[in-house]
C-alpha positions as CSV (number, residue, x, y, z in Angstrom):
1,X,267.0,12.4,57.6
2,X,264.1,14.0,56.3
3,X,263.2,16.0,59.3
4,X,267.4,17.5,59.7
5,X,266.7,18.1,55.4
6,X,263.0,20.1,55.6
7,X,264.3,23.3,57.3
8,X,266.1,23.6,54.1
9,X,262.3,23.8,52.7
10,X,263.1,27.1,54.2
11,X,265.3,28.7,51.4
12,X,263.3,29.7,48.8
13,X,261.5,32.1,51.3
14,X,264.5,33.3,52.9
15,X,265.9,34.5,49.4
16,X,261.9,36.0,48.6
17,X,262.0,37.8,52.0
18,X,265.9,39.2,51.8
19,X,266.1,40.3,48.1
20,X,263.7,43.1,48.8
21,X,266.2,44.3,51.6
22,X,267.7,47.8,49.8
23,X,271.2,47.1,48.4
24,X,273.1,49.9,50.3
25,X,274.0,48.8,53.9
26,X,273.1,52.6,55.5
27,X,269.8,52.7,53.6
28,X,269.0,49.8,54.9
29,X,269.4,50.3,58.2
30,X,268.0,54.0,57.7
31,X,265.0,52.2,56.1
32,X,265.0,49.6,58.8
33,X,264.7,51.9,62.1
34,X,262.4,54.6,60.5
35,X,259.6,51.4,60.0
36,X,260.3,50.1,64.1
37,X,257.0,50.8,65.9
38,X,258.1,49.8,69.1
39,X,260.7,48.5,71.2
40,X,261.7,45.8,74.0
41,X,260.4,42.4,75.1
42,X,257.5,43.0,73.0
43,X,259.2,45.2,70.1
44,X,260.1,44.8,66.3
45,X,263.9,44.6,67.4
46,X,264.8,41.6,67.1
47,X,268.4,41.7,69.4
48,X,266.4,44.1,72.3
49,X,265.3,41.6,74.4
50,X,264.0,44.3,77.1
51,X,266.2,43.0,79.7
52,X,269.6,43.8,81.4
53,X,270.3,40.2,81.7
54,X,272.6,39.7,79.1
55,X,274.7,43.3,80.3
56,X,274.9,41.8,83.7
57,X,276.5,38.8,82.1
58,X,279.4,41.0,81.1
59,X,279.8,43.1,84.4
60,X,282.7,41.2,85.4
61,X,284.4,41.8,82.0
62,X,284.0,45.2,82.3
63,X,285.4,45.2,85.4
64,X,288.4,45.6,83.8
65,X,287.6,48.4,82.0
66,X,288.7,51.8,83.6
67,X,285.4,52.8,84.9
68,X,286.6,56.6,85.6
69,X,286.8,56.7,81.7
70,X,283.4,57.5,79.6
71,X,282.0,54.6,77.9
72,X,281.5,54.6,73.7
73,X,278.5,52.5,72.8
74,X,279.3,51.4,69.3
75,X,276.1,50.7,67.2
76,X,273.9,51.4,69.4
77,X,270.9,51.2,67.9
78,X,268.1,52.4,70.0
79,X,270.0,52.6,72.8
80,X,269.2,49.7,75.1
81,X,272.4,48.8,76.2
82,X,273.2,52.4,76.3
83,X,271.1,53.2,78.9
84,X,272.3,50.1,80.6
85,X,275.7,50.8,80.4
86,X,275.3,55.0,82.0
87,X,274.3,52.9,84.8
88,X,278.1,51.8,85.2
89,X,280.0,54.6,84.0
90,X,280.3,58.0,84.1
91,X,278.9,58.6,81.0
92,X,277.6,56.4,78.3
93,X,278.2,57.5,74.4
94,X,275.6,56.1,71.9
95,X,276.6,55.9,68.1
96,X,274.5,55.1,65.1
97,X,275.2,55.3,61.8
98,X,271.7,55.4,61.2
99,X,269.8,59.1,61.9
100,X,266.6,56.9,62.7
101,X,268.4,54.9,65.1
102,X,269.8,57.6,67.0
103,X,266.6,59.4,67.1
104,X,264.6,56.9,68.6
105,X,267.4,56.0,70.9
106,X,267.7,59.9,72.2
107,X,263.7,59.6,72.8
108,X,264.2,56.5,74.5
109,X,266.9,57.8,77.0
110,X,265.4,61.3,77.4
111,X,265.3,61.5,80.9
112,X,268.8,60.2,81.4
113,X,271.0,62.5,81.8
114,X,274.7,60.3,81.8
115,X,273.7,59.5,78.1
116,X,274.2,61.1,74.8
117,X,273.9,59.9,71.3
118,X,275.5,60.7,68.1
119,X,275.0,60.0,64.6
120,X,278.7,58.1,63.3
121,X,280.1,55.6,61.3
122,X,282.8,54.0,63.2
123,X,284.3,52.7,59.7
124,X,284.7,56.4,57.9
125,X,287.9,57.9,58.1
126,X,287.0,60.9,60.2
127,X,285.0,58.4,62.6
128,X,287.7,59.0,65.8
129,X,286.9,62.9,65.2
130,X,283.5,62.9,65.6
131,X,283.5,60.5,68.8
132,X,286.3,63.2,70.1
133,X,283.5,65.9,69.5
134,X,280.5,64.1,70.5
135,X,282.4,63.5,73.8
136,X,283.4,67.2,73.7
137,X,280.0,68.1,73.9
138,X,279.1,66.1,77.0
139,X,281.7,67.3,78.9
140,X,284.5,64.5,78.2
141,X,288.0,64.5,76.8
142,X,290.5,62.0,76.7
143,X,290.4,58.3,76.0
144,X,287.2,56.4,76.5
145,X,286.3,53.0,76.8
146,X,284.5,51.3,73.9
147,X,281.6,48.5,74.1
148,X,280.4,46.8,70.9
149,X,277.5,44.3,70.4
150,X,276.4,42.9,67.5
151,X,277.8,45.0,65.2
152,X,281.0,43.4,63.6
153,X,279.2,40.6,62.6
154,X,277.7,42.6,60.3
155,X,280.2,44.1,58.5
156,X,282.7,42.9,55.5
157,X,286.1,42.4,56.2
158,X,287.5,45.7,55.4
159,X,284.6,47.4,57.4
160,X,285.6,45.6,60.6
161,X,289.3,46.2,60.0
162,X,288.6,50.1,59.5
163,X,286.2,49.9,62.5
164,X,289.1,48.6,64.9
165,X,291.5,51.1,63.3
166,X,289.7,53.7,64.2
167,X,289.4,52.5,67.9
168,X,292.8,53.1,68.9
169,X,292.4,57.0,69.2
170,X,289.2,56.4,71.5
171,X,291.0,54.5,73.5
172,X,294.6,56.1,73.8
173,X,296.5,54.6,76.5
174,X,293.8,54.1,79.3
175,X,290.4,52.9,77.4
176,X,289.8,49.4,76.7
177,X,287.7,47.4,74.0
178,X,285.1,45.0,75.3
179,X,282.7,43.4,72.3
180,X,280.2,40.6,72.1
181,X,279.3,39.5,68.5
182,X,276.8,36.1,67.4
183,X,279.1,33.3,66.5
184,X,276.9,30.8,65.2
185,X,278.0,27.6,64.0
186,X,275.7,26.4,61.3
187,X,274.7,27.9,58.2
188,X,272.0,31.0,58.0
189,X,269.4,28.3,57.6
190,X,270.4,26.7,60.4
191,X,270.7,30.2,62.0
192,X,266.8,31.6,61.3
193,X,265.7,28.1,62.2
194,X,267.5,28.4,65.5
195,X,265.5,31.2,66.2
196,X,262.2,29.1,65.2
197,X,262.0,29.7,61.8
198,X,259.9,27.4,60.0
199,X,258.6,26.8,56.4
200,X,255.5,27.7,57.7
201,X,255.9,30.3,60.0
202,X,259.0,32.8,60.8
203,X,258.9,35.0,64.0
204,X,257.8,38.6,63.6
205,X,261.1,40.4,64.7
206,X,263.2,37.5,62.7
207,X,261.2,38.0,59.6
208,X,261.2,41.7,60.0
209,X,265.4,42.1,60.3
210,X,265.2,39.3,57.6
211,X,263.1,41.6,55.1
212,X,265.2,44.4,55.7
213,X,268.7,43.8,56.5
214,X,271.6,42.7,54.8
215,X,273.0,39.2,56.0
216,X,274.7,38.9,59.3
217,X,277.5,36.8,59.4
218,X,279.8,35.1,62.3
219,X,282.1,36.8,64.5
220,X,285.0,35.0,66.6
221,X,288.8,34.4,67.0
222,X,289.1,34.1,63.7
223,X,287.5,37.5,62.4
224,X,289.2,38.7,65.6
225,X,292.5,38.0,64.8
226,X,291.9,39.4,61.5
227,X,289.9,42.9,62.9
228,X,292.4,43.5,65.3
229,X,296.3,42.4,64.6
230,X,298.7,42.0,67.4
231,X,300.9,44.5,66.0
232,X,298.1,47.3,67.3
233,X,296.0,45.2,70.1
234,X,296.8,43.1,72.8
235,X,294.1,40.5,74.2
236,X,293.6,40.4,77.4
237,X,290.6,37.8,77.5
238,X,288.7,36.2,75.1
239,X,285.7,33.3,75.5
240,X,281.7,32.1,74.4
241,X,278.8,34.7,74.7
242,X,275.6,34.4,75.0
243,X,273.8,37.3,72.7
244,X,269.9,37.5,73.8
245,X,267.4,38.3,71.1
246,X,263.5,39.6,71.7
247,X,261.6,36.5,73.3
248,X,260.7,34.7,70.7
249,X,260.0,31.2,71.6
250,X,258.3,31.6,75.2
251,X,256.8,35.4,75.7
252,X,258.6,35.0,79.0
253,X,262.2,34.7,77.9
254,X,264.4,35.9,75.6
255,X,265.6,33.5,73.1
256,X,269.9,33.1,73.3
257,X,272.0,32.4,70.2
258,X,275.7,31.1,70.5
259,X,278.4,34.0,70.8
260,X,281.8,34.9,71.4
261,X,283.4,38.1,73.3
262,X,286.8,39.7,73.6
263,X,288.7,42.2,76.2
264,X,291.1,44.5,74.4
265,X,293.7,47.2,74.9
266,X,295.5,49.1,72.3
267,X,299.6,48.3,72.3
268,X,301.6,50.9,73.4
269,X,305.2,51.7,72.0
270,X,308.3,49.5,74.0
């Protein structure tokens, strides 16, 4: 009993490490990739894991996505699975609502040429307008296909819901929606100590995203259901994830926390 009860010893410096996290969600993030030194296995990110593992996990899903079709990579961070995904499609889309993240991400794919990046927030009314233009630019128009990790479980409920509005223009009749977001079952203690998180000690890359970034949540059915209704999305598949982190644990693997994907197209009128 006392062992399951002394990760709990945890809390008080979870809340000493998180309160100094800004209060606004962009200037956090802002804040967040303007401090990353570096990136990868051995980086300060603590959902880069350095590897295309995880992607080819989700090749078959995106089998099903229209691969003549440009792909949108929403919140993309520094690009990782950007990069990844140009490697598949035509071309690969990168967006960022943070200006830091976007930068680092155009440094870090500089020599690719399928890949462009663009700063956007895919929850602001005039979000579909700027992907049309930041597509423009690279040559595309049309729909597109659209890939989010890791990014819904982030937001509030109205931020998710305004996110997957805004989809349905990218996508048009032909693009599809594939996303991957954590789906952990325990509480945020549970969570951190999951990732080895202990009173004593708390990972580098954990502690950093801790320190400076608002709460993460859960995604799954549920907050699917809720994101994206059945009067504007059909589900074509749905199942568990497996979302890789930065090796944490063992320097020779990255560490895997519970998830949950879906494969979506946008309903067309009878």
């Amino acid at each position: 009993m006392f062992s399951a009860l002394r990760k709990y010893l945890l809390i008080p410096r979870l809340i000493r490490l998180s309160s100094a996290a800004p209060k606004d969600p962009r200037t956090a993030w802002d804040q967040f990739w303007g401090n990353i030194r570096s990136t990868g296995a051995t980086g300060d990110v603590l959902w880069d894991s350095g590897s295309d593992h995880e992607l080819n996990g989700y090749l078959p899903k995106l089998a099903h996505l229209d691969p003549a079709l440009p792909v949108v990579d929403v919140g993309c961070g520094n690009g990782s699975f950007t990069r990844l995904l140009a490697q598949h499609f035509p071309h690969a889309l990168g967006l960022d609502y943070s200006a830091n993240a976007v930068d680092r991400a155009r440094q870090e794919a500089a020599d690719i040429t399928t890949a462009s990046f663009a700063v956007c927030d895919m929850t602001a009314p005039d979000a579909a307008q700027t992907v049309a233009t930041a597509l423009q630019e690279s040559g595309w128009t049309g729909d597109a296909n659209v890939f989010i990790r890791g990014v819904l479980h982030v937001l509030d409920r109205d931020g998710r819901s305004a996110l997957a509005a805004n989809l349905l223009p990218v996508v048009g009749t032909r693009g599809s929606v594939f996303l991957a977001e954590t789906n952990f079952p325990g509480t945020p203690v549970d969570y951190v100590s999951h990732l080895g998180a202990t009173r004593k000690s708390i990972p580098g890359p954990l502690e950093w995203a801790i320190r400076g970034l608002p709460m993460p949540g859960r995604f799954g059915a549920k907050q699917r259901a809720k994101a994206f209704p059945t009067a504007d999305w059909n589900l074509v598949e749905e199942g568990s994830a497996s979302i890789e982190t930065r090796p944490l644990s063992n320097p020779s693997a990255p560490d895997v926390i519970p998830g949950y994907y879906a494969l979506l197209r946008a309903r067309q009128p009878s």
